[in-house]
MMTF fields as JSON, N, C-alpha, C and O atoms, coordinates in Angstrom:
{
  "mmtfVersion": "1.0.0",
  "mmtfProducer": "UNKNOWN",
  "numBonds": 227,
  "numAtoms": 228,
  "numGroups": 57,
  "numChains": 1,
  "numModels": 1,
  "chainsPerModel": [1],
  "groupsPerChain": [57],
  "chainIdList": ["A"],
  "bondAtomList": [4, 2, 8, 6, 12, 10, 16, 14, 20, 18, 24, 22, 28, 26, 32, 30, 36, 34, 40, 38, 44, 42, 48, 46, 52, 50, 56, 54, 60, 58, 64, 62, 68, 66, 72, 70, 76, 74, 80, 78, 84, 82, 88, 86, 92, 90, 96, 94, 100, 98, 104, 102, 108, 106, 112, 110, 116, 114, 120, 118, 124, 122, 128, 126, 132, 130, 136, 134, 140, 138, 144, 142, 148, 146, 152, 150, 156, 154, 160, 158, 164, 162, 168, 166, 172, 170, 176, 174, 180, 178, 184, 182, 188, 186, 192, 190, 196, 194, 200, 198, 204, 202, 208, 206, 212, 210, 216, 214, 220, 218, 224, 222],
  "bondOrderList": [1, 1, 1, 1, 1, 1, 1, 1, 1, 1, 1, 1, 1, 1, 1, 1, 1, 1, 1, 1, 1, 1, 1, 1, 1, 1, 1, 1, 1, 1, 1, 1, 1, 1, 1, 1, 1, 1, 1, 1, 1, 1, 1, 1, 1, 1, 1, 1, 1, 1, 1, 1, 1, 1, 1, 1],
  "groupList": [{"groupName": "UNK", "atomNameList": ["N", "CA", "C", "O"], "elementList": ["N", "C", "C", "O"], "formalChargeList": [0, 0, 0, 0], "bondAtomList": [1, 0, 2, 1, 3, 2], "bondOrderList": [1, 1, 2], "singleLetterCode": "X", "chemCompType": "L-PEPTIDE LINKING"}],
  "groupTypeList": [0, 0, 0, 0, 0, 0, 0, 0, 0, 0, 0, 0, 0, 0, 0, 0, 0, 0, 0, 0, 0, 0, 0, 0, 0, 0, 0, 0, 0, 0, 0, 0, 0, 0, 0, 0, 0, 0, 0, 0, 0, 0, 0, 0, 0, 0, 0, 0, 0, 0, 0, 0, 0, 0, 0, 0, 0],
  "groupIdList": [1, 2, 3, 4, 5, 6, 7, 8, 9, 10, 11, 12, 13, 14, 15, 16, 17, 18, 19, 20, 21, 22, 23, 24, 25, 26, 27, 28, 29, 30, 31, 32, 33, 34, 35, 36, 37, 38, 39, 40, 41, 42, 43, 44, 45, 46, 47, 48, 49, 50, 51, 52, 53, 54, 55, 56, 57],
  "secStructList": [7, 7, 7, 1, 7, 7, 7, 7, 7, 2, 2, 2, 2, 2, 2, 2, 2, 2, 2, 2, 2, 2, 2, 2, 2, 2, 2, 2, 2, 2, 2, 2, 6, 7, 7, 7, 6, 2, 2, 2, 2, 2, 2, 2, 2, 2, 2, 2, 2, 2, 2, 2, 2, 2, 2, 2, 7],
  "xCoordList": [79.884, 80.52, 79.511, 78.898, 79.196, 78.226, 79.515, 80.687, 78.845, 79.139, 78.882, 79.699, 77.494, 76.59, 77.366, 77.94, 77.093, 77.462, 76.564, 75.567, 76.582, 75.24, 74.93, 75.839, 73.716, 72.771, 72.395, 71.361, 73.175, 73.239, 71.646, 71.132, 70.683, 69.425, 68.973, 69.695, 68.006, 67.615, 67.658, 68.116, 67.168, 67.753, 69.381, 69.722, 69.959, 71.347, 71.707, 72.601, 70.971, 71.501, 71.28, 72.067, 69.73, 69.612, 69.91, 69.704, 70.579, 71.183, 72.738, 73.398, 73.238, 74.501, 74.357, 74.911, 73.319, 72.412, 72.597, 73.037, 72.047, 71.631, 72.787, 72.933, 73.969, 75.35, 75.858, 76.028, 76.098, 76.844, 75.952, 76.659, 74.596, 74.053, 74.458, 74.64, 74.583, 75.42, 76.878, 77.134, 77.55, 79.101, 78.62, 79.256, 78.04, 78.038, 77.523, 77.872, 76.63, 75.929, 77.456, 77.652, 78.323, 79.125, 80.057, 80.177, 80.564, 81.656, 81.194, 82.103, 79.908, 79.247, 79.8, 80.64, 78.869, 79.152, 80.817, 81.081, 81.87, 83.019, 83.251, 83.506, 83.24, 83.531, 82.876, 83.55, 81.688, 81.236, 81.824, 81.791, 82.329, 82.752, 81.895, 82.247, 80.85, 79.827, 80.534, 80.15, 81.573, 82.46, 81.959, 81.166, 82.36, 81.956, 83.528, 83.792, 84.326, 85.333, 85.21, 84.18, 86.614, 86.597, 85.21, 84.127, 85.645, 84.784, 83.696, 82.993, 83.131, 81.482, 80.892, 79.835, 81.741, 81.3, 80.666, 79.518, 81.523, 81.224, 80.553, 80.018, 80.409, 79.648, 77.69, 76.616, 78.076, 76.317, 75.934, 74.757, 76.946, 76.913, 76.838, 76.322, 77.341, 76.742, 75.088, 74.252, 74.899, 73.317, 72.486, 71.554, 72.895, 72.107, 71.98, 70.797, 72.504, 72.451, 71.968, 71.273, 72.379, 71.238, 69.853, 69.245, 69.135, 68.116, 67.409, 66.212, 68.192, 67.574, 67.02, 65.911, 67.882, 68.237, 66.682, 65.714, 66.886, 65.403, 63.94, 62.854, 64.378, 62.916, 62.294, 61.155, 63.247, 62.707, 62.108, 61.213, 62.718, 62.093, 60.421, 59.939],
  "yCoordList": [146.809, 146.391, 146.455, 147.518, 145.37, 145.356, 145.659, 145.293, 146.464, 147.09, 146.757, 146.917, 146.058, 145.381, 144.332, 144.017, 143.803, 142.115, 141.361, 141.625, 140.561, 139.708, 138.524, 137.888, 138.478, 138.601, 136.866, 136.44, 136.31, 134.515, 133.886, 133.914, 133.342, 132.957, 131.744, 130.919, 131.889, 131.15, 129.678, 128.905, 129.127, 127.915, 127.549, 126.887, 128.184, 128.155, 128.287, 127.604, 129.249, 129.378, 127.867, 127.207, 127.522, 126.072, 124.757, 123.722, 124.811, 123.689, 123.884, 122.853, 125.055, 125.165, 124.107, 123.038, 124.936, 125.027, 122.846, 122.17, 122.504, 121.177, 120.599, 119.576, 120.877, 120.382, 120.266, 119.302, 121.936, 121.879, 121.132, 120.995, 120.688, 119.548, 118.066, 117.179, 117.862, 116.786, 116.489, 115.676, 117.238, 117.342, 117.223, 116.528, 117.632, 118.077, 116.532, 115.903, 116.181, 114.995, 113.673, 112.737, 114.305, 113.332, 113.384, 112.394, 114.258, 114.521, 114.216, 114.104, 114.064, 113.687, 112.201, 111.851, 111.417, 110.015, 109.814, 109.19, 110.221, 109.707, 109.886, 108.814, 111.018, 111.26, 110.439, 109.858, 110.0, 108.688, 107.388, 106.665, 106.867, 106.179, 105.113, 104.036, 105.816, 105.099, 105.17, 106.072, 104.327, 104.202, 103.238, 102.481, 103.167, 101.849, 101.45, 102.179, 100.249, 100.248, 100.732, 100.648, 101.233, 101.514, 100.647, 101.157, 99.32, 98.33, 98.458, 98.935, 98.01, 98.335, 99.755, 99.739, 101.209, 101.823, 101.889, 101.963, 101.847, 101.257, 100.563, 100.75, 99.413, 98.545, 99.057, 98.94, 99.543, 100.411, 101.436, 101.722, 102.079, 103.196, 102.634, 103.376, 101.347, 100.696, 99.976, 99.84, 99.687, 99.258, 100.421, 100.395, 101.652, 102.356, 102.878, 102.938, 103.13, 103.629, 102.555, 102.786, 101.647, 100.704, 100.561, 100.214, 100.789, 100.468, 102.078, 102.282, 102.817, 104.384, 104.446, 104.951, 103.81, 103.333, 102.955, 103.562, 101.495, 100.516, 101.31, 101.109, 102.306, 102.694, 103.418, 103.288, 104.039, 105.361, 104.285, 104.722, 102.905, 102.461, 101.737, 101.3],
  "zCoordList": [72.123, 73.362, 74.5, 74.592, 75.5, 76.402, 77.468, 77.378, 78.505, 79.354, 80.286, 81.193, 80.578, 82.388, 81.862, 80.82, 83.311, 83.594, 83.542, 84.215, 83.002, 82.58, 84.079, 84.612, 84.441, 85.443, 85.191, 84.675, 85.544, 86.123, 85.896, 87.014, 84.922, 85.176, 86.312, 86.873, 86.387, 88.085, 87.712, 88.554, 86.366, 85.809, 86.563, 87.544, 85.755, 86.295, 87.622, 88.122, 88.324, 89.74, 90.421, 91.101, 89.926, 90.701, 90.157, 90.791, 88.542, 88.559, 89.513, 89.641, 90.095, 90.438, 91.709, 91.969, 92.4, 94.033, 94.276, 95.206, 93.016, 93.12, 92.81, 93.479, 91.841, 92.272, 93.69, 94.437, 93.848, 94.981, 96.372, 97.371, 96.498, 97.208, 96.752, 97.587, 95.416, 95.42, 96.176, 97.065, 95.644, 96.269, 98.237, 99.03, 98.416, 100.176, 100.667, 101.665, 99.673, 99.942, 100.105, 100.88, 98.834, 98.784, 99.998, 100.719, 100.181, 101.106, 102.553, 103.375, 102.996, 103.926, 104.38, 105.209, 103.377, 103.208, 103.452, 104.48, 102.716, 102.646, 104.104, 104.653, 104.978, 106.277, 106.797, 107.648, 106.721, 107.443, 107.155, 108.15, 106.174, 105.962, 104.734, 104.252, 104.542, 103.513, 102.191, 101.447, 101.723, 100.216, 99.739, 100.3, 98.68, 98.054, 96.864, 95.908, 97.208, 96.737, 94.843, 94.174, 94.329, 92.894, 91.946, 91.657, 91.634, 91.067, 91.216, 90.326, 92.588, 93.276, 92.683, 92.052, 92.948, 92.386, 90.771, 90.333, 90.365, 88.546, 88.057, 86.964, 88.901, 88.67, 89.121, 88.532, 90.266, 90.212, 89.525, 89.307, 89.124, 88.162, 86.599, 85.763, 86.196, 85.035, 85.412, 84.519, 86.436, 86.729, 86.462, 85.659, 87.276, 87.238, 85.858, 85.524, 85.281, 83.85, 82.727, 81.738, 83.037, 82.537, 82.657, 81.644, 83.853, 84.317, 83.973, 83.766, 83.978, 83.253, 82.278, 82.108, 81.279, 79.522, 79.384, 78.927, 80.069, 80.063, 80.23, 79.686, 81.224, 81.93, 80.296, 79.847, 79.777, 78.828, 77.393, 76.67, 77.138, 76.342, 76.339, 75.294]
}
């Protein structure tokens, strides 16, 4: 039975760090008004992931 609390690695702390800058990043934009309707979204989010795909081949 472990007894300490196990101690969060700094990996982890800064993939958290770099989420929660995403989210802030996002919630920014929406209060400004920078959206991009349902479709539009998806639709750059299939570009972009395409063009990711491409780069690595």
């Amino acid at each position: 039975m472990e007894l300490t609390k196990k101690i969060p690695t700094t990996d982890k702390n800064q993939e958290n760090n770099h989420l929660l800058r995403m989210l802030d990043r996002g919630i920014d934009d929406m209060e400004a008004g920078r959206e991009l309707p349902l479709e539009d979204a998806f639709r750059k989010i299939t570009e972009l992931r395409d063009a990711r795909r491409n780069a690595r081949i």
